[in-house]
Backbone as JSON, one array per atom type, in Angstrom:
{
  "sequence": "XXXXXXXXXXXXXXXXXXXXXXXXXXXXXXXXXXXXXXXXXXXXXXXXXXXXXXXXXXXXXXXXXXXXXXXXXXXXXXXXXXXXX",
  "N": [[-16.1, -11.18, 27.88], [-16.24, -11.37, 24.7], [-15.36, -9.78, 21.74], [-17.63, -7.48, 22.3], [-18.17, -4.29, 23.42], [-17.8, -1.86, 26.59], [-20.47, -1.76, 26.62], [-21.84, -3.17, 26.04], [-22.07, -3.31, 23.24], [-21.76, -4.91, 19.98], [-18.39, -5.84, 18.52], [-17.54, -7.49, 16.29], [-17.15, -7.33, 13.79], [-15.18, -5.36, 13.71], [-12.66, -6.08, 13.2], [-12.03, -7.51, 11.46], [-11.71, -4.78, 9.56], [-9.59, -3.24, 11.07], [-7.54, -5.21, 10.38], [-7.44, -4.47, 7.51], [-7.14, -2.19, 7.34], [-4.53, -2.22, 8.69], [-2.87, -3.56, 6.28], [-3.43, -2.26, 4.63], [-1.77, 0.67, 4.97], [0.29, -0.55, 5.1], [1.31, -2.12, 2.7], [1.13, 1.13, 1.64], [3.4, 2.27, 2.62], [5.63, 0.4, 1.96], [5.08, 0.85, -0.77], [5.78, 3.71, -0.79], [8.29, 3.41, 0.14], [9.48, 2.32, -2.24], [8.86, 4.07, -4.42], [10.76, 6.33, -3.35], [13.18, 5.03, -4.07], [13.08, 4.74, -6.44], [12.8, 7.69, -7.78], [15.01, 8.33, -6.45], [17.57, 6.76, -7.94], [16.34, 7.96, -10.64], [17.01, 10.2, -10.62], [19.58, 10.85, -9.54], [20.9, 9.78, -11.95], [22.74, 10.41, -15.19], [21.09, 10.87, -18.12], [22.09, 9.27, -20.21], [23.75, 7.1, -19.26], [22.12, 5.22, -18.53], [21.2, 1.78, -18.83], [19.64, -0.43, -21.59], [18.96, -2.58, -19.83], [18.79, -1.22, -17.03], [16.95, 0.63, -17.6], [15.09, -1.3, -17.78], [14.68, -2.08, -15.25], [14.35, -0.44, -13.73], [11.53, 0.31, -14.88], [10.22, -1.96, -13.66], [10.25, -1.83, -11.24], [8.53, 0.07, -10.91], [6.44, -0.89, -11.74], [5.93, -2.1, -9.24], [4.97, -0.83, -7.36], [3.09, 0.43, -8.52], [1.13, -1.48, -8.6], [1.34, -2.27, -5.85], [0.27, 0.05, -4.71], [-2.42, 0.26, -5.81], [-3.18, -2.26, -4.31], [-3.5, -1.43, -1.9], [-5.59, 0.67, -2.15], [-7.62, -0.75, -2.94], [-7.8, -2.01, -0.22], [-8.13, 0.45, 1.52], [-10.41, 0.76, 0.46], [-12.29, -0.86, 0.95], [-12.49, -0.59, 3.56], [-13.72, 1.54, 3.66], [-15.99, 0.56, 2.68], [-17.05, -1.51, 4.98], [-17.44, 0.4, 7.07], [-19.33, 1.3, 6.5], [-21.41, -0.22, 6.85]],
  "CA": [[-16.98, -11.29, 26.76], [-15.04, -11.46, 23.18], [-16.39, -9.43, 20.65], [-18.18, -7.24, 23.38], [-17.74, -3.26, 24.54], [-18.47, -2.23, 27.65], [-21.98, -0.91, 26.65], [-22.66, -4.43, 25.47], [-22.09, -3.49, 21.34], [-20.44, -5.89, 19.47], [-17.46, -5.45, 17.98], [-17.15, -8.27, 15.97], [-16.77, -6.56, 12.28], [-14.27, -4.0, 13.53], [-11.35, -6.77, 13.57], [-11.44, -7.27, 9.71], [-11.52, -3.3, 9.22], [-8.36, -3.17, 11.5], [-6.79, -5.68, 9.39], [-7.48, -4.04, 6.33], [-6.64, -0.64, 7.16], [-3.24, -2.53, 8.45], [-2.56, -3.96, 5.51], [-3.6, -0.77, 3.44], [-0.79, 1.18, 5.23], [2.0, -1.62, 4.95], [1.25, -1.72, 1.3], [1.44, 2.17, 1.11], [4.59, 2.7, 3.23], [6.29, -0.16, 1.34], [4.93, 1.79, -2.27], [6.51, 4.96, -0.6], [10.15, 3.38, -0.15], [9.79, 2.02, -3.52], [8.88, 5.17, -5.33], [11.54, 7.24, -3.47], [14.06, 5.02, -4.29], [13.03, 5.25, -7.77], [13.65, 8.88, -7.7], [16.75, 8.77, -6.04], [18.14, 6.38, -9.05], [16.46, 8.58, -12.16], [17.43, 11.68, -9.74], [21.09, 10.55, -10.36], [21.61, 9.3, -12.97], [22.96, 10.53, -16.24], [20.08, 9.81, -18.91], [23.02, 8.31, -21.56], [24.17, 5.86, -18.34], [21.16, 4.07, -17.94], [21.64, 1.09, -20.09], [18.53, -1.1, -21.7], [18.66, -3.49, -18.6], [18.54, 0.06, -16.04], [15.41, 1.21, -17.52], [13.81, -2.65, -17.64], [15.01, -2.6, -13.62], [13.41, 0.97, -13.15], [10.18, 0.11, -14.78], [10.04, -3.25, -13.23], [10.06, -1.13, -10.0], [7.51, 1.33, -11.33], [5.11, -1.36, -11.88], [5.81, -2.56, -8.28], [4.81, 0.76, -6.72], [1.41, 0.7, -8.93], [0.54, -2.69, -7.99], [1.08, -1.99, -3.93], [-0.49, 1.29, -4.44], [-3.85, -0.17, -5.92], [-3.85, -3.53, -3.53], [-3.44, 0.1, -0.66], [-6.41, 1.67, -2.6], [-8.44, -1.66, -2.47], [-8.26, -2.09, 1.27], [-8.97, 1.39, 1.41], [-12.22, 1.2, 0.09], [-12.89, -2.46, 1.74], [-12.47, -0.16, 5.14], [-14.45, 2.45, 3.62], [-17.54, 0.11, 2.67], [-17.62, -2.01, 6.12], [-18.21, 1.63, 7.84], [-21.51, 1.84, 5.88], [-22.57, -1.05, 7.41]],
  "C": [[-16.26, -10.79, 25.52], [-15.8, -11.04, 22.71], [-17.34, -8.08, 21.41], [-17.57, -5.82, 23.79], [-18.58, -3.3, 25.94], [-19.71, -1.4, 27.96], [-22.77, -2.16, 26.3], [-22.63, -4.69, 24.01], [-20.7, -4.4, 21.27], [-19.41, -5.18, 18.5], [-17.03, -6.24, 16.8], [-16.77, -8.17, 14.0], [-15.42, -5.43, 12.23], [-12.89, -4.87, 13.22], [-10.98, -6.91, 12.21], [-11.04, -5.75, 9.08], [-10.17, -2.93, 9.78], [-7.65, -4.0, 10.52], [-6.5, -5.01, 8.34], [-6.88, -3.02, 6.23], [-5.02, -1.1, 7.61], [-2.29, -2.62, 7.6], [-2.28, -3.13, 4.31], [-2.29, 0.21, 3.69], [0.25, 0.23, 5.22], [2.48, -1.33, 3.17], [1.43, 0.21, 1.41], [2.98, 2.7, 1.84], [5.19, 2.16, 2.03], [6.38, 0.63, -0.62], [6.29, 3.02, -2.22], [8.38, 4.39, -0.33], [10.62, 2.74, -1.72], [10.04, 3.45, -4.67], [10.08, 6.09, -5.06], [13.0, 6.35, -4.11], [14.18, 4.8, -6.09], [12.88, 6.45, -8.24], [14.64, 9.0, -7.64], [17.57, 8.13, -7.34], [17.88, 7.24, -10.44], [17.05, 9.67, -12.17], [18.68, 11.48, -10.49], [22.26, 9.95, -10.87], [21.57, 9.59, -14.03], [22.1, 10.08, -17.37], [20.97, 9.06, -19.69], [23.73, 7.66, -20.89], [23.51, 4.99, -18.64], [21.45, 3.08, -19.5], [19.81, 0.7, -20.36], [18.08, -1.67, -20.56], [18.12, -2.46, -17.32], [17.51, 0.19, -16.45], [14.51, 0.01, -17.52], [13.86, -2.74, -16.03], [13.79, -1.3, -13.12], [11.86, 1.1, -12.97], [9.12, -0.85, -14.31], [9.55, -2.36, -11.66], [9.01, -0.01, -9.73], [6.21, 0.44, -11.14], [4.74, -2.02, -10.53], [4.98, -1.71, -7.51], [3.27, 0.63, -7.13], [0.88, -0.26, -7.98], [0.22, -2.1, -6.0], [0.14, -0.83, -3.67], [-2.04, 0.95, -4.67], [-4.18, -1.45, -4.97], [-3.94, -2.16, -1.95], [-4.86, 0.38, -1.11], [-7.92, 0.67, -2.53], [-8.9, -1.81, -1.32], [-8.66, -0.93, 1.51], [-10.47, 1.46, 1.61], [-13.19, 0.09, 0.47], [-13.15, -1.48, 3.01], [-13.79, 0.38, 4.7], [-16.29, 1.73, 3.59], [-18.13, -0.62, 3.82], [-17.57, -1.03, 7.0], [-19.13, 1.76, 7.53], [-22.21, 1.27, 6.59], [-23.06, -1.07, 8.45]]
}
């Protein structure tokens, strides 16, 4: 019986909540190797190295990090509202 524990409750809402919360941690891992390796580059590097193009690469990578972090913060709170129900 699909969908089905073995008390007889369905399960059939928990499979999108697994997804989500999947998806929520892929997105936040992937954030987390972005952000450190945007540390490790401002870490060290000389501020009068970085050229114009270095800080358009850096912040290009900054805005990557937000983005993944709020589509993370979305599923989040997608998990959080199909527990209410």
């Amino acid at each position: 019986m699909l969908g089905t524990n073995m008390t007889g409750g369905n399960h059939e809402g928990a499979e999108p909540t697994r997804r989500d919360l999947a998806q929520a941690v892929a997105l936040v891992d992937e954030a987390h190797a972005l952000s450190y390796a945007l540390v490790r580059v401002l870490a060290s590097s000389p501020r009068d190295e970085l050229s114009r193009e270095d800080v358009d690469a850096l912040c290009q990578l900054a805005y990557e990090v937000l983005n993944k972090l709020t589509k993370a913060h979305e599923s989040f709170q997608a998990v959080d509202k199909s527990s209410d129900i």
